[in-house]
N, C-alpha and C positions, 0 to 999 in steps of 0.2 A: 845183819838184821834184814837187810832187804830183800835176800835168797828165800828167809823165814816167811816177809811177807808175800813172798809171789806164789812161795809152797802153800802156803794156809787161799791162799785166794785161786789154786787150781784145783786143789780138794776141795772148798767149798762152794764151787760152781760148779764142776761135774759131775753127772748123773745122769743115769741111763736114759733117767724118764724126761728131764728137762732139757736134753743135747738132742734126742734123737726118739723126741715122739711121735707116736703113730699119728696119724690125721683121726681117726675116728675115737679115738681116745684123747688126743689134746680139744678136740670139737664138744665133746661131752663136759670135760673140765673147765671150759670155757663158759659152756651153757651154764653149769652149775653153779658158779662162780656170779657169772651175771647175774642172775634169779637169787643169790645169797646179798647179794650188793640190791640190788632189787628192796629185796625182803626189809631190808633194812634202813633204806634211806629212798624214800617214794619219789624224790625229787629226780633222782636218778634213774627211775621206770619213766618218768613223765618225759626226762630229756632222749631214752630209749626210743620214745613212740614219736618223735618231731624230727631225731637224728636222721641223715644221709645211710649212714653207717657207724656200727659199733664195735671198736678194737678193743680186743679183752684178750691180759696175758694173765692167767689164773693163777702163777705162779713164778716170780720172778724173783730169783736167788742174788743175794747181796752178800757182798764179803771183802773186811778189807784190815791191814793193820799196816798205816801209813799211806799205804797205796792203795788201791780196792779196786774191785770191776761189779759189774752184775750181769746178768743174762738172763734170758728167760722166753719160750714163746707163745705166739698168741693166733685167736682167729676175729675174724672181718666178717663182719655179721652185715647183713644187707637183706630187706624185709624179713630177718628170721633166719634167715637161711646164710649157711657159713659160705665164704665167696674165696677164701684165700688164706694163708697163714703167712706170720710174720714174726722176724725176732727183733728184740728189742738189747744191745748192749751197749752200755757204756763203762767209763774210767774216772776214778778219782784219785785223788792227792789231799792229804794236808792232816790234819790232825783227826785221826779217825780210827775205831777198834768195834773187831764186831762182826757176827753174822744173823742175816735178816733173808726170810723169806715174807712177799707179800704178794696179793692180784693190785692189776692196774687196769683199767677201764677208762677208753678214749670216746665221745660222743663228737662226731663228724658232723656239725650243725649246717655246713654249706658244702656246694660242690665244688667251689675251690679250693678250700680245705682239703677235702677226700681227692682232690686230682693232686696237689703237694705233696701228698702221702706216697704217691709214686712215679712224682715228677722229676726226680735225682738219682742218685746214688744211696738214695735213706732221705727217712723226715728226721732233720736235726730236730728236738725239742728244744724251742726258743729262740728259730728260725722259722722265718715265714710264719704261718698262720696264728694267730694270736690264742693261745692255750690257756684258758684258768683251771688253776686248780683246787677242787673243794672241800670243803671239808664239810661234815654234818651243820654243823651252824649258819655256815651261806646257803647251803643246802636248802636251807628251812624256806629261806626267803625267796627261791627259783621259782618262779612262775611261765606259762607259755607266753607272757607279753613281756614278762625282762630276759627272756632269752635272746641275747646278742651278740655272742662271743663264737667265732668260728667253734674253736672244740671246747668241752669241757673233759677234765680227766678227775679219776677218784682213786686213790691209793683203798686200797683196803684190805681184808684178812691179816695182819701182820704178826707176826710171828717173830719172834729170836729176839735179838736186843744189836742195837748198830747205834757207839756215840760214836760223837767227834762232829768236826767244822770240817769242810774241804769244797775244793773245788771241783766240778764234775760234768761229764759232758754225757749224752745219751743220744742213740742214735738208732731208729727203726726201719728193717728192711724188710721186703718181699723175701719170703722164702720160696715159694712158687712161680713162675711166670709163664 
């Protein structure tokens, strides 16, 4: 059974376009992606215009049965303008079935934050800088005088269906240097 899950979690993470995207096409998908998340939740344009920098993986593939990984990459937005790309993978365990695609959207509120991000070996999430993460309903309430929190991040587009409980670690790197 675990051969099963490691085969179902290698077909459901590779792909051409998400392994080995061009820069000016993962950059456009990113834009897109941000101005969809934009579109839709204003709190997250307002954290856009106060941010250091904005990491956005447009597309980040989830897959798992018992076991699971994800992967996916992203660009690093800095006045506008894309400054770097970055992949985002992690691992789970424990009671879980399922394949999910979503975007993820990081808001860099300090520049110690944004120096973390490439201060290591990767930004563990849930190490170092303090990350919330929102949903539309906190959303609501985000103003530029309760902005306090190093990053804020926003899951969104989701697609596929992923149950289960598990444990899970994720970790984001430079893909360029």
């Amino acid at each position: 059974m675990m051969g099963w899950a490691v085969t179902l979690l290698a077909v459901g993470l590779s792909s051409p376009v998400g392994l080995a995207a061009d820069n000016g096409k993962l950059e456009q998908d990113a834009k897109a992606a941000l101005n969809r998340l934009y579109a839709r939740v204003p709190a997250a344009k307002t954290l856009g215009v106060e941010a250091r920098a904005t990491l956005v993986f447009p597309a980040i593939k989830k897959a798992g049965l018992g076991i699971g990984g994800q992967y996916g990459e992203g660009v690093l937005f800095r006045g506008g303008k894309a400054v770097a790309r970055y992949s985002t993978a992690g691992a789970s365990w424990g009671l879980q079935a399922g394949v999910q695609t979503y975007g993820y959207a990081m808001f860099f509120m300090t520049d110690a934050a944004l120096n973390a991000l490439d201060a290591s070996e990767g930004f563990e999430v849930g190490v170092g800088p303090s990350v919330v993460v929102m949903d539309e309903g906190r959303a609501r309430n985000l103003t530029t005088k309760t902005i306090q929190d190093d990053v804020y991040a926003f899951v969104f587009s989701q697609k596929g269906l992923m149950a289960g409980a598990g444990v899970q670690g994720n970790k984001i790197t430079r893909l360029d240097k």
